[in-house]
Rosetta silent file (secondary structure, phi, psi, omega in degrees, C-alpha in Angstrom):
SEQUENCE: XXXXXXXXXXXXXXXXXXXXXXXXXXXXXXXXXXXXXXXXXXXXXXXXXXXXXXXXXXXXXXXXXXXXXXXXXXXXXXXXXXXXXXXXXXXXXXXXXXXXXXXXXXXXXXXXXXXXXXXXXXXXXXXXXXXXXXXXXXXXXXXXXXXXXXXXX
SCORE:     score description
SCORE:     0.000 S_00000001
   1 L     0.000  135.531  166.031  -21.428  -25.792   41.755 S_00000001
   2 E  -147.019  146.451 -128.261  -20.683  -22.821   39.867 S_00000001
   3 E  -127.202  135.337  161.404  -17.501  -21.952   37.966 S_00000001
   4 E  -141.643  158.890 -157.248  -16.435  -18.173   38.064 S_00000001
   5 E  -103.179  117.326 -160.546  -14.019  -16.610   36.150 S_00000001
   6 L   -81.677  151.378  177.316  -11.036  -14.952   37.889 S_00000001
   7 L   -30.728  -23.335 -164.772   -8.941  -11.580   36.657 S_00000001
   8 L   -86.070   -7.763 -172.345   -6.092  -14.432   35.663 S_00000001
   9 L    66.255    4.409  156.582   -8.721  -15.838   33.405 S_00000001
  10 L   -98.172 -165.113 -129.017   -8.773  -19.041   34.923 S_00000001
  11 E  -135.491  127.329 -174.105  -11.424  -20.486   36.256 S_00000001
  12 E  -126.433  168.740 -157.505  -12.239  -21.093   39.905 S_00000001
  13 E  -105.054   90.809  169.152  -14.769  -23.603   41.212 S_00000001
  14 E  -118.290  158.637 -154.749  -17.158  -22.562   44.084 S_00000001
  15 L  -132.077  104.168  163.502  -19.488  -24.542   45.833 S_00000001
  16 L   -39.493   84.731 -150.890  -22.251  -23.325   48.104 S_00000001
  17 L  -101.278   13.093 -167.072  -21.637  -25.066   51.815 S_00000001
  18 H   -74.694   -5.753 -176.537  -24.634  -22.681   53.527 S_00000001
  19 H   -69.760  -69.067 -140.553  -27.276  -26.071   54.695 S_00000001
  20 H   -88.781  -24.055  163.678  -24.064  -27.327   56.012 S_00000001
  21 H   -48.082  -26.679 -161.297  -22.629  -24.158   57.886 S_00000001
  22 H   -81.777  -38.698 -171.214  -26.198  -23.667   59.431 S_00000001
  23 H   -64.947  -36.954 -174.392  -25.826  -27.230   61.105 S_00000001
  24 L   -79.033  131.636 -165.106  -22.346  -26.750   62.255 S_00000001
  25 L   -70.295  135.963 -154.846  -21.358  -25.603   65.436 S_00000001
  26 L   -80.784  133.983  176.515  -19.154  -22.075   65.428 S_00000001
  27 L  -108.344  131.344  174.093  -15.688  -23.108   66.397 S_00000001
  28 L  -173.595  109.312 -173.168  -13.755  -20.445   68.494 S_00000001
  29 L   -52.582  157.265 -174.023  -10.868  -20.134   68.489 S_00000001
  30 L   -83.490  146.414  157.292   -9.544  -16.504   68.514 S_00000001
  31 L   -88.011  164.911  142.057   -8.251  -14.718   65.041 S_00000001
  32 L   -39.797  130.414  168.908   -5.434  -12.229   65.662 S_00000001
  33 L   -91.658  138.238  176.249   -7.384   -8.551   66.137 S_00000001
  34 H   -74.013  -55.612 -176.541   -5.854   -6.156   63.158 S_00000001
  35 H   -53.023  -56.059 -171.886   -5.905   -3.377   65.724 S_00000001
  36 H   -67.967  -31.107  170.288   -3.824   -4.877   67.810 S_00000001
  37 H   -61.420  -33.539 -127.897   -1.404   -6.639   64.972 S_00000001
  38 H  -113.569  -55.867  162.954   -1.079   -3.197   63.532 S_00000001
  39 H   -76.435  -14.120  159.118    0.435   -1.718   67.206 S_00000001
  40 H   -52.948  -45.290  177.552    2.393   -4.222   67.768 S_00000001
  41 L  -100.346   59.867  158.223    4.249   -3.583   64.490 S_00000001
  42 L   -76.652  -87.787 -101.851    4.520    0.506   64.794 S_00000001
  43 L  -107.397   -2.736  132.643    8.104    0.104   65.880 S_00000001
  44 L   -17.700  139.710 -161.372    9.395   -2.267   63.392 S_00000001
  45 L  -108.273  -67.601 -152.851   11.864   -1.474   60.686 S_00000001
  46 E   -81.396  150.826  156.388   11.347   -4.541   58.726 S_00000001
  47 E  -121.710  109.840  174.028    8.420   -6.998   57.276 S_00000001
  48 E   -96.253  138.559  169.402    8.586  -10.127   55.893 S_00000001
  49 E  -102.287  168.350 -159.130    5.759  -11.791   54.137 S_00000001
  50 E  -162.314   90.247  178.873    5.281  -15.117   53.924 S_00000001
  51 L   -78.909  136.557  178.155    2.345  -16.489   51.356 S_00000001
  52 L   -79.251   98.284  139.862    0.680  -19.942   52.256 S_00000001
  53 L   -36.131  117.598 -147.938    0.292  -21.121   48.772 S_00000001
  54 L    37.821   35.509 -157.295   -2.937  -22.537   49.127 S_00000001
  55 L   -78.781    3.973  173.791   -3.172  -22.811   52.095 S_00000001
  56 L   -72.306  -57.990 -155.864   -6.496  -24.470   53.106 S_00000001
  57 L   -55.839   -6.479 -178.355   -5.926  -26.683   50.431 S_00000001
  58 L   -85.355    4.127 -178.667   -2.863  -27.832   52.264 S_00000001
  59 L   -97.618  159.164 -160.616   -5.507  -29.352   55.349 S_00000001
  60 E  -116.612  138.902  126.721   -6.378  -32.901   54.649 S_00000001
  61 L   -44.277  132.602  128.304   -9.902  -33.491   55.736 S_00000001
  62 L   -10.953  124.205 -156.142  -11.226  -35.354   58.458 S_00000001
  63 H   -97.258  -67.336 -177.174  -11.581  -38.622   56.551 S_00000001
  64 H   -61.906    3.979  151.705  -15.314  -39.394   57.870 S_00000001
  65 H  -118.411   11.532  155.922  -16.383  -35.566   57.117 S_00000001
  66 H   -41.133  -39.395 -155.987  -15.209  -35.883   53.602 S_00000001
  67 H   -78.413  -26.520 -172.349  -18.502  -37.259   52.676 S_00000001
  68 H   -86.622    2.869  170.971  -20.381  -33.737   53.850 S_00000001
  69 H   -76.608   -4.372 -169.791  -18.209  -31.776   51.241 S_00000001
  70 L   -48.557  131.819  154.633  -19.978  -33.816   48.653 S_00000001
  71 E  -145.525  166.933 -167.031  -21.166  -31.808   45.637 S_00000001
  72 E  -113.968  147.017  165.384  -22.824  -33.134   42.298 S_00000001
  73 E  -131.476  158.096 -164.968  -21.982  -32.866   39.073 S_00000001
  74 L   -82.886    4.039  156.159  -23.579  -33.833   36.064 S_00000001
  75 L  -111.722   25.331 -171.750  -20.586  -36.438   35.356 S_00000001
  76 E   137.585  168.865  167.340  -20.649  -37.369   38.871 S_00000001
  77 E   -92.600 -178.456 -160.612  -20.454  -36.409   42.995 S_00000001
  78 E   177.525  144.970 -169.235  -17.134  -35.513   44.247 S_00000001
  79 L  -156.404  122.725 -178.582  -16.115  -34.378   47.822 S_00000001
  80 L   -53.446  149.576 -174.381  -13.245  -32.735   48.696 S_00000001
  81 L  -100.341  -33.618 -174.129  -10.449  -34.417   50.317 S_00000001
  82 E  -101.054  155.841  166.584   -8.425  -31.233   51.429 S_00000001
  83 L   -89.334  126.322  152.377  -10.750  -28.102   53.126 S_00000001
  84 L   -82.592  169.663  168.079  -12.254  -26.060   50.634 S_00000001
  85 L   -57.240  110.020  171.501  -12.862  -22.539   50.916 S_00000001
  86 L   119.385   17.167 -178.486  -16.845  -21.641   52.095 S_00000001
  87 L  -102.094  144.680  154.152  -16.804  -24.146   55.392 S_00000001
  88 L   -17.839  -49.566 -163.911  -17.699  -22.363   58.547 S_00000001
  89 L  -106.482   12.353 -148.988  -15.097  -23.205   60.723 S_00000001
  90 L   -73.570  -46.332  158.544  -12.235  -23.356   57.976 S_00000001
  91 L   -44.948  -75.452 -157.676  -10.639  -19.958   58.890 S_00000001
  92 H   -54.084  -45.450 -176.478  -10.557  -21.058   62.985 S_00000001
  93 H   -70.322   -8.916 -169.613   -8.717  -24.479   61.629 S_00000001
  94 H   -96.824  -59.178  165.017   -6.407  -22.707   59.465 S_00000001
  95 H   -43.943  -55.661 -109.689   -5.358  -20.105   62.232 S_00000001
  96 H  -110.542  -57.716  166.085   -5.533  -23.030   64.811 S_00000001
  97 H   -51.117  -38.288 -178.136   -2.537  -24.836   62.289 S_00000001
  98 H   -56.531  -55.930 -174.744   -0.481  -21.647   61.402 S_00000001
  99 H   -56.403   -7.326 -173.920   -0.218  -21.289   65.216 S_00000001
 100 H  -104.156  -43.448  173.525    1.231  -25.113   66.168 S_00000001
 101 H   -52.922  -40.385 -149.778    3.350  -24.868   63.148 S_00000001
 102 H   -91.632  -12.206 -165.735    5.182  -21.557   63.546 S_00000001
 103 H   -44.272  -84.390  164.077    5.021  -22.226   67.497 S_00000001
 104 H     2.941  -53.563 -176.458    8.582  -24.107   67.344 S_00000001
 105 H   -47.681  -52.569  168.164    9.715  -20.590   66.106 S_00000001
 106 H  -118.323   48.333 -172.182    9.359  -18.855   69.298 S_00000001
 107 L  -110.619  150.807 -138.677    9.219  -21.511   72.067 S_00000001
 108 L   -53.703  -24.732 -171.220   11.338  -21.079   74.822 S_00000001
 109 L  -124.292   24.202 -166.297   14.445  -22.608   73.056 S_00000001
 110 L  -100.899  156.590 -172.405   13.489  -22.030   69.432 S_00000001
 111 L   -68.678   13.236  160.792   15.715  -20.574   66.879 S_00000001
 112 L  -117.529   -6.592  159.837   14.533  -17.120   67.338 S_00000001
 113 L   -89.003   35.026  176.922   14.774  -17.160   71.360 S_00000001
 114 L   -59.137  125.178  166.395   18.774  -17.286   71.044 S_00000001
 115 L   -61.106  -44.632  162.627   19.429  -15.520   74.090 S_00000001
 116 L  -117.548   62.752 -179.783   22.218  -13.458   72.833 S_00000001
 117 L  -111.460 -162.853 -170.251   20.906  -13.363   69.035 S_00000001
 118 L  -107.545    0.583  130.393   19.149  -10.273   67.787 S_00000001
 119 L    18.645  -77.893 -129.255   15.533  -12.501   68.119 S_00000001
 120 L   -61.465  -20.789 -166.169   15.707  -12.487   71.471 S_00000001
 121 L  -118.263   11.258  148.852   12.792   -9.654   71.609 S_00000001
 122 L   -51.257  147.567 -156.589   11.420  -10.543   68.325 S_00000001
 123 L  -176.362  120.894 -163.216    8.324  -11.555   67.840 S_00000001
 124 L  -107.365  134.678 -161.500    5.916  -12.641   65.322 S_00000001
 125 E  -129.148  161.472 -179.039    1.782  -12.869   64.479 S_00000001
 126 E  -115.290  122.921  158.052   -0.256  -14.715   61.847 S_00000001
 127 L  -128.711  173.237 -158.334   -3.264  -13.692   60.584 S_00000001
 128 L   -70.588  -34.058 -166.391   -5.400  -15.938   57.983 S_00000001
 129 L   -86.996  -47.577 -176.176   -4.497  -14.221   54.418 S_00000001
 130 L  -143.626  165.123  168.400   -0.664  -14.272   54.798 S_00000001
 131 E   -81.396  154.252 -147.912    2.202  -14.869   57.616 S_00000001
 132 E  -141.689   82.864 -159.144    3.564  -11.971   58.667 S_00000001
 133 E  -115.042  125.984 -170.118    7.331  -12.191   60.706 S_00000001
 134 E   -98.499  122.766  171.154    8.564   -8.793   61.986 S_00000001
 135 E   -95.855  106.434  164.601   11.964   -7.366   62.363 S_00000001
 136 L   -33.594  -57.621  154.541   13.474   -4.913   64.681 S_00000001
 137 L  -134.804  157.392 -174.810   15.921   -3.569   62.056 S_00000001
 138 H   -36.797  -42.119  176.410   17.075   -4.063   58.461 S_00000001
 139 H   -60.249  -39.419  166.288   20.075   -5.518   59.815 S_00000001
 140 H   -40.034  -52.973  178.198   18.447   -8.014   61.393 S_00000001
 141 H   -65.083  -67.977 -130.457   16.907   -9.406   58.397 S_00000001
 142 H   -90.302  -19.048  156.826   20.183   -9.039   55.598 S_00000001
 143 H   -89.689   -9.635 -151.118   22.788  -10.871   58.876 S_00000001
 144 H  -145.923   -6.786 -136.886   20.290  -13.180   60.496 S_00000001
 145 L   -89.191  170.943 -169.827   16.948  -13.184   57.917 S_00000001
 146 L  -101.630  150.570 -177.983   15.352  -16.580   56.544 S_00000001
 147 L  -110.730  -43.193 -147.399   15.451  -16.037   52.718 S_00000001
 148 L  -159.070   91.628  151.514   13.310  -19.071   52.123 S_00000001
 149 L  -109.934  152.314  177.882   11.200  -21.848   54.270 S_00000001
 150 L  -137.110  106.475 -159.485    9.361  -24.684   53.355 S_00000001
 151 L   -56.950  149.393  133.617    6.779  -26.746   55.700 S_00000001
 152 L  -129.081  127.697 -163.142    5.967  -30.042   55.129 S_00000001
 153 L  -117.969    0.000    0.000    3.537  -31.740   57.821 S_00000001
């Protein structure tokens, strides 16, 4: 374990997972390609972000692969409950959630596939650091835009 100290001057906790990344098998699922997120939104007026506050820490663990997150401390071990940050596959599982969650959004009958709303040809990608929802025009957002959602699974 070793504690490093971030610009905010708090304090973040990291824990060295590489014995157990070498054992684990690469899971993989596709990321979004950046090239390709990046032409998709040329012709966009509008962006909205959308920060996961924490969002690994929002994954429960696997309750019988809690025990390989174990790390020691000199007042005890301790093993995350949530996914930390430094597992192998943590990124593919994170992506793998954004996408089942936001799916609802744009499924065939979803509140952004209104046939005659201003949606209908809308269309949105995820990548891992933040959500990313795209607008055809300005208007779109300030008559139809989400000001505010909040998941709970």
């Amino acid at each position: 374990v070793v504690l490093v100290k971030k610009h905010s001057d708090k304090w973040l906790m990291c824990v060295d997972y590489t014995d157990l990344n070498k054992t684990c098998s690469k899971d993989a699922y596709p990321l979004p390609s950046i090239d390709r997120l990046v032409d998709r939104a040329s012709d966009h007026a509008l962006f909205s972000f959308l920060d996961a506050y924490s969002g690994y820490n929002q994954i429960m663990m696997y309750p019988p692969d809690e025990e390989h997150t174990t790390f020691i401390t000199d007042q005890a071990n301790f093993c995350y409950r949530v996914m930390p940050f430094g597992l192998k596959n943590a990124r593919a599982t994170y992506q793998r959630l954004m996408d089942k969650v936001f799916l609802f959004m744009f499924a065939q009958n979803g509140p952004f596939q209104n046939q005659n709303g201003p949606f209908q040809t809308t269309f949105y990608f995820l990548k891992t650091s933040s959500k990313t929802i795209r607008s055809r025009a300005v208007s779109d957002s300030k008559k139809y835009g989400i000001l505010q959602v909040t998941f709970s699974l």
